[in-house]
C-alpha positions as CSV (number, residue, x, y, z in Angstrom):
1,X,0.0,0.0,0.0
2,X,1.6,3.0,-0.9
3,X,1.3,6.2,1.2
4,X,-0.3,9.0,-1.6
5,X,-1.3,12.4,0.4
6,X,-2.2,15.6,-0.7
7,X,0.1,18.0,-0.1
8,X,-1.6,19.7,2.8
9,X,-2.6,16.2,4.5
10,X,1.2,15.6,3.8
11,X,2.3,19.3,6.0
12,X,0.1,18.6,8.7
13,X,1.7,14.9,9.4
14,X,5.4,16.1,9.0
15,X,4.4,19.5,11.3
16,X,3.0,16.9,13.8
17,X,6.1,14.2,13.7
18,X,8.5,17.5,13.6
19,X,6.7,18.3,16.9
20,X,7.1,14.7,18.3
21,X,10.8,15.2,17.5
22,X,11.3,17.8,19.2
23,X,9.1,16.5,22.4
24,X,11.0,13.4,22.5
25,X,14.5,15.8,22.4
26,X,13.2,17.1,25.7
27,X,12.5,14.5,27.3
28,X,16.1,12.8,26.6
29,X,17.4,16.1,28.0
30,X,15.2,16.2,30.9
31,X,16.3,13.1,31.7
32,X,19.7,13.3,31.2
33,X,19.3,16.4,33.8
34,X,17.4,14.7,36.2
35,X,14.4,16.9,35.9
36,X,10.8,16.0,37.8
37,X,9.5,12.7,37.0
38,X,5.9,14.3,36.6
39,X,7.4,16.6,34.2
40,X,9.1,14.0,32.1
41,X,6.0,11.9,32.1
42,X,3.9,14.8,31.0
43,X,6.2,15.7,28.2
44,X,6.0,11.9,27.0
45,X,2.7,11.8,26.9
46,X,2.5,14.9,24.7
47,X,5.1,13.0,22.5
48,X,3.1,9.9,22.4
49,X,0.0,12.2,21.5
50,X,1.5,13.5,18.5
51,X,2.9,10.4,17.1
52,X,-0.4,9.0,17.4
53,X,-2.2,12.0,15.9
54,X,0.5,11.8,13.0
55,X,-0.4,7.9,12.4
56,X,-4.4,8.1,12.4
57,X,-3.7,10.9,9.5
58,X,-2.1,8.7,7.8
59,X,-4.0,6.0,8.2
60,X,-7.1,8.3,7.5
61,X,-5.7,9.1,4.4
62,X,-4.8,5.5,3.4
63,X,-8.4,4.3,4.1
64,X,-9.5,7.2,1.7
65,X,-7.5,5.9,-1.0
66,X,-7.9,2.2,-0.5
67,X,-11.8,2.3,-0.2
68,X,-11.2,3.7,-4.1
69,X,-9.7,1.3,-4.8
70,X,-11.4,-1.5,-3.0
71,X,-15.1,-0.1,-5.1
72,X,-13.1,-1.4,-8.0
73,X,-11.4,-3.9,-6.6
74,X,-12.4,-7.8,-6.5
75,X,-14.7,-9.5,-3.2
76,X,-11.6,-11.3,-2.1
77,X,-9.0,-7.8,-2.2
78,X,-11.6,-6.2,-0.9
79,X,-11.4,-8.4,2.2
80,X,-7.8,-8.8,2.4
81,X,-7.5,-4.6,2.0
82,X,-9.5,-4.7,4.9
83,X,-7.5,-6.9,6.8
84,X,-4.5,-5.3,6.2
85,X,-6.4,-2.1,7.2
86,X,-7.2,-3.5,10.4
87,X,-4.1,-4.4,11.6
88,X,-2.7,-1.0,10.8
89,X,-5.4,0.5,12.5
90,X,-4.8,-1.4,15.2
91,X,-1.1,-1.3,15.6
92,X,-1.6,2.5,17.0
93,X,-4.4,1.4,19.3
């Protein structure tokens, strides 16, 4: 399955995994200072947020395609396309 986005879809999940980056950068260097637990942990979370956010785009954006191409598509890719949906789907959960 390739991953086809519209330029703008395409922005948003690079801003989002940029942001991610840059969360995660803190929180080595919180660490590495010895800064609050509760701190770190927050900053983690907000980390893990944005990955996730960055993944259900794209996985948005893949369903999008693939149901196009599943309405032309035969009964048996149609269920195998859904398969493979549902474990990426699933791999974020």
């Amino acid at each position: 399955m390739e991953l086809a986005m519209a330029a703008e879809e395409l922005k948003t999940v690079v801003n989002r995994l940029r942001r991610a980056q840059g969360q995660i950068a803190g929180v080595i260097k919180m660490i590495e200072e010895g800064r609050d637990c509760e701190e770190v942990v927050t900053q983690l979370a907000a980390a893990s947020r944005a990955l996730d956010k960055a993944g259900f785009a794209i996985i948005a954006t893949g369903l999008q395609h693939c149901l196009t191409d599943v309405d032309m598509a035969a009964s048996g890719d149609r269920e195998q396309m859904r398969a493979r949906l549902e474990k990426l789907f699933l791999s974020l959960a």
